[in-house]
Backbone as a ProteinNet text record, in pm:
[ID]
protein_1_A
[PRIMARY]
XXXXXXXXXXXXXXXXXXXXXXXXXXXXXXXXXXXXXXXXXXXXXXXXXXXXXXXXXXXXXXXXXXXXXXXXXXXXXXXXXXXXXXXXXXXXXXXXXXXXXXX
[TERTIARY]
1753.9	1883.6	1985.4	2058.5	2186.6	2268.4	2365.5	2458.4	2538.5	2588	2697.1	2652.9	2497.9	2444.4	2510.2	2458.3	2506.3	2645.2	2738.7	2915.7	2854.4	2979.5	2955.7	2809.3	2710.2	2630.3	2597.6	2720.2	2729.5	2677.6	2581.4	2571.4	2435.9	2382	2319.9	2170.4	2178.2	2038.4	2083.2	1998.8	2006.4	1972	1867.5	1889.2	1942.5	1958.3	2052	2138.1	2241.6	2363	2356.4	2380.2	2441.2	2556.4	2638.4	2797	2754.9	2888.8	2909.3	2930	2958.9	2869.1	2729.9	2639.3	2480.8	2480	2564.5	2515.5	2484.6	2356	2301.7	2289.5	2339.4	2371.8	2261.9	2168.1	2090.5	2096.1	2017.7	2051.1	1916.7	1906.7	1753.6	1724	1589	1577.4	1436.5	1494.4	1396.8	1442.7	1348.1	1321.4	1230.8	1205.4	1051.4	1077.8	965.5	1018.9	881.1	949.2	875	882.9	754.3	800.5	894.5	891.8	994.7	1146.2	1210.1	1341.2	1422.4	1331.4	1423.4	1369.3	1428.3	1349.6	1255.6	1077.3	1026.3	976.7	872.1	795.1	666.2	573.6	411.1	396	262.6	180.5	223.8	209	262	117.5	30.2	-100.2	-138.9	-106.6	-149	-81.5	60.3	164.5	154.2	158.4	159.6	294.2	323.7	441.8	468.6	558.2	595.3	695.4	683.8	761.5	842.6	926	985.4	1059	1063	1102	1234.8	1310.3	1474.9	1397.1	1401.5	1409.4	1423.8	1527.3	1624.1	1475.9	1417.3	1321.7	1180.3	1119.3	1014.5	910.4	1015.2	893.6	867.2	920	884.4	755.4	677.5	608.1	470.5	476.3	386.8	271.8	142.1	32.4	2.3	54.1	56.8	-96.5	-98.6	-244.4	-376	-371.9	-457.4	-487.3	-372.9	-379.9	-397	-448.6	-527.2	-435.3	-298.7	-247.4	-67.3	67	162.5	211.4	307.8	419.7	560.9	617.4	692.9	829.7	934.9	995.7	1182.8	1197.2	1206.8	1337.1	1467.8	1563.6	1567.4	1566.9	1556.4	1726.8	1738.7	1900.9	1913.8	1844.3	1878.8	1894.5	1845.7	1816.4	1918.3	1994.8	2143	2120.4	2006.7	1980.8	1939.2	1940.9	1873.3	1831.9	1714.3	1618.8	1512.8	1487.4	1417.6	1283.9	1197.8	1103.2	1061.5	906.8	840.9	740	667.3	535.5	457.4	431.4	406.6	335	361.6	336.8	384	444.2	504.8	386.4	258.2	198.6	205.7	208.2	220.6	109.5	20.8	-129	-167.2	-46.2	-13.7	83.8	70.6	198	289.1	425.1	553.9	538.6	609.7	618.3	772.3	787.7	931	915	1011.6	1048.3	993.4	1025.5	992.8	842	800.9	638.1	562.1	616.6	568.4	545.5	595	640.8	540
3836.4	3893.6	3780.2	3749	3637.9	3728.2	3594.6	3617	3675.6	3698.4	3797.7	3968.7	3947.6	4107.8	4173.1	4110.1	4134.5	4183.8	4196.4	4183.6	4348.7	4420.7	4560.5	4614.6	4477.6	4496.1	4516.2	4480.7	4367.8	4503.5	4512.2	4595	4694.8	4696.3	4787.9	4817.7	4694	4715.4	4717	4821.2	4779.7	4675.3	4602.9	4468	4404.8	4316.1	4206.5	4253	4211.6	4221.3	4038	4090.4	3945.1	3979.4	3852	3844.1	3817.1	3819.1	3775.1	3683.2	3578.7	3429.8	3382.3	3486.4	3447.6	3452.6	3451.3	3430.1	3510.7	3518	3618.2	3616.8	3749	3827.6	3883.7	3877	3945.2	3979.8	4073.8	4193.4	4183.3	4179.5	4157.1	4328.2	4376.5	4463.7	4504.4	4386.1	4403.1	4253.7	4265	4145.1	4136.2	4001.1	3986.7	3991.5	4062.6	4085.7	3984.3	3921.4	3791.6	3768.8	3739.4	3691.3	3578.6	3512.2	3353.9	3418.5	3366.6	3398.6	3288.8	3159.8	3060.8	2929.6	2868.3	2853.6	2678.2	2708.4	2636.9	2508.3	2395.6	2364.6	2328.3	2374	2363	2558.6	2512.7	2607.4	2769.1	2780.4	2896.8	3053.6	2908.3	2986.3	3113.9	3112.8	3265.3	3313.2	3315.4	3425.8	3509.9	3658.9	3798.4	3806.2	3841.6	3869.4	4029.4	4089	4208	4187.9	4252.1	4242	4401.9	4438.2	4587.3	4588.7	4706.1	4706.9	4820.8	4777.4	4921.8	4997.9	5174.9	5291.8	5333.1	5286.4	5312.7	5188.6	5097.9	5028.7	5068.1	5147.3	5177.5	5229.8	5299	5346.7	5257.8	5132.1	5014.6	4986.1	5024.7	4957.5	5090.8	5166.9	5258	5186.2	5214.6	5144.4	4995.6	4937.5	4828	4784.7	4878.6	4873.8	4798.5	4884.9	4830.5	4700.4	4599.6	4474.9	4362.5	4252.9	4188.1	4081.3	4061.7	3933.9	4043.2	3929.3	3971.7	3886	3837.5	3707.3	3796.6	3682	3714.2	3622.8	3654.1	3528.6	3602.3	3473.4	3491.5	3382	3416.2	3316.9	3280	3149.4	3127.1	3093.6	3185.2	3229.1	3159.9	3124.2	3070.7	2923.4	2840.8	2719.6	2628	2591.1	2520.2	2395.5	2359.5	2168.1	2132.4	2064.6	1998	1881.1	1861	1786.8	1740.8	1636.6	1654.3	1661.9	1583.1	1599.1	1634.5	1666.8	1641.9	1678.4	1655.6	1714.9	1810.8	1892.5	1998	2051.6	2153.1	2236.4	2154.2	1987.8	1917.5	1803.6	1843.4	1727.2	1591.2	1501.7	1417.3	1315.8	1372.2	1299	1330.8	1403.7	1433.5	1389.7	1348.2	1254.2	1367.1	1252.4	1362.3	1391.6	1543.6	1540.7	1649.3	1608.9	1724	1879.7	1931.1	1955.2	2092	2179.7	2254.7	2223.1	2132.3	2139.2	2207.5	2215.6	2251.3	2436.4	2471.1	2645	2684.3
-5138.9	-5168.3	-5168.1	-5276.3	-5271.2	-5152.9	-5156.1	-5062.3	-5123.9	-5231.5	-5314.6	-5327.8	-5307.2	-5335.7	-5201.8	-5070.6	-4886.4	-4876.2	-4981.5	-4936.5	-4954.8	-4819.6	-4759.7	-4692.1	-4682.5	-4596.9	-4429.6	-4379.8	-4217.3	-4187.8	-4046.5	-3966.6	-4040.3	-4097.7	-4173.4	-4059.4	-4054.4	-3937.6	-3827.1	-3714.2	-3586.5	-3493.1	-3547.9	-3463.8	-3539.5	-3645.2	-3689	-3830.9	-3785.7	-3936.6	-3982.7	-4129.6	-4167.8	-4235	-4207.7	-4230.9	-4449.3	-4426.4	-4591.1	-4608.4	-4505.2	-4506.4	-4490.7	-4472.2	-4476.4	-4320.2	-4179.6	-4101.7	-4033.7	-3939.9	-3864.8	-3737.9	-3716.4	-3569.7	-3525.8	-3385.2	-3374.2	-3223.4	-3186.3	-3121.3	-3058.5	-2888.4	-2807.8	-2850.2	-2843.4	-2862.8	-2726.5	-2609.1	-2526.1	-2435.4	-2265.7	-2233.4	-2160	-2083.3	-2002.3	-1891.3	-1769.7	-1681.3	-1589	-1526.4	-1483.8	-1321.8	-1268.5	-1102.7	-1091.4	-1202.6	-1206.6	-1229.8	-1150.2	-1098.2	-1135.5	-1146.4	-1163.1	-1265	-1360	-1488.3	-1408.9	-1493.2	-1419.6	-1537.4	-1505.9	-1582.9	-1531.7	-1580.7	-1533.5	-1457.3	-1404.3	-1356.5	-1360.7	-1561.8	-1564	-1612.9	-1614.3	-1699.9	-1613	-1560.5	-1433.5	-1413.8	-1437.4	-1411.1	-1518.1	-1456.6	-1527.4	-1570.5	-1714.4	-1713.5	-1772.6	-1854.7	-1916.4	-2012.2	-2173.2	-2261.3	-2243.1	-2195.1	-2215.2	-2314.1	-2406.3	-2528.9	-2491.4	-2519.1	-2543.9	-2615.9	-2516.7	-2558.2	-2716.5	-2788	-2887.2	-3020.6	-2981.9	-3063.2	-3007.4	-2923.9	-2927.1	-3031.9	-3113.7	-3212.3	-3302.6	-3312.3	-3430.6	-3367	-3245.3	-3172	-3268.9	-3320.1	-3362.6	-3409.7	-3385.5	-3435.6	-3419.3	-3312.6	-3254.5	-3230.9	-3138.3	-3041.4	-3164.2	-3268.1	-3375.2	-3397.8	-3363.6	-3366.9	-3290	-3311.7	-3161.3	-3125.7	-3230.9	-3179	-3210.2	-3177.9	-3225.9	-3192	-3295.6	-3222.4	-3201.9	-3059.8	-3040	-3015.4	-3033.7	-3068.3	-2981.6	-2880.5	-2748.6	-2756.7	-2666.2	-2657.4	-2513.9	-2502	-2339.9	-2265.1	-2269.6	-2229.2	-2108.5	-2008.7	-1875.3	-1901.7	-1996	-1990.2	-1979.4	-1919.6	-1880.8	-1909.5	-1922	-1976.6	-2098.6	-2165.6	-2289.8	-2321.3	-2314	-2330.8	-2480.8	-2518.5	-2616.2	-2660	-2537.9	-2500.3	-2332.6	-2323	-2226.6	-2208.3	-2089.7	-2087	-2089.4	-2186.9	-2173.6	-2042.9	-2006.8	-1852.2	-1741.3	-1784.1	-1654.7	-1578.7	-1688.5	-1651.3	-1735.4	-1667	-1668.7	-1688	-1740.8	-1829.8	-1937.5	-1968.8	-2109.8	-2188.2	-2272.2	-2356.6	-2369.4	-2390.8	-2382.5	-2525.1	-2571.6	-2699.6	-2690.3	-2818.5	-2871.1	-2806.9	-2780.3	-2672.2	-2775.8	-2921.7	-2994	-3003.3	-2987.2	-3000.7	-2887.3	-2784.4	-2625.8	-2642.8	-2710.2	-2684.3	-2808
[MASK]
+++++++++++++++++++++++++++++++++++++++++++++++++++++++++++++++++++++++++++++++++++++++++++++++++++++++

């Protein structure tokens, strides 16, 4: 869709609107509910976590089960630092790499 077709579009969806500048607003439609309280790096391979989905987006979840994988794509809202690399899981016998390559 051009960006000229979008004018009187904003808001149309419930999770994300786009402006009539192309830019997009989006809307959690869920979050993870985690024993980590406080943001870590390393020894995360064994922690249980939970994706809870808002009431109001559950039924997008219909026929899920059928499928063996699903991505999910996640804002790490706590993260107060920025960095460009490091070790992935925090070890350190592992070469550092870009910090988007780790996730």
């Amino acid at each position: 869709m051009r960006l000229r077709e979008r004018k009187g579009r904003e808001n149309m969806h419930p999770i994300y609107s786009i402006d009539n500048e192309g830019n997009i607003k989006i809307k959690p439609i869920g979050y993870v509910k985690s024993p980590i309280k406080e943001p870590q790096i390393g020894e995360l391979t064994e922690i249980k976590t939970e994706i809870i989905i808002n009431d109001d987006c559950a039924k997008c979840l219909d026929g899920i089960e059928e499928f063996s994988h699903i991505v999910v794509l996640y804002w790490l809202d706590r993260i107060t630092t920025y960095r460009e690399s490091c070790h992935p899981q925090g070890r350190e016998d592992v070469p550092l790499l870009g910090m988007l390559a780790t996730r």
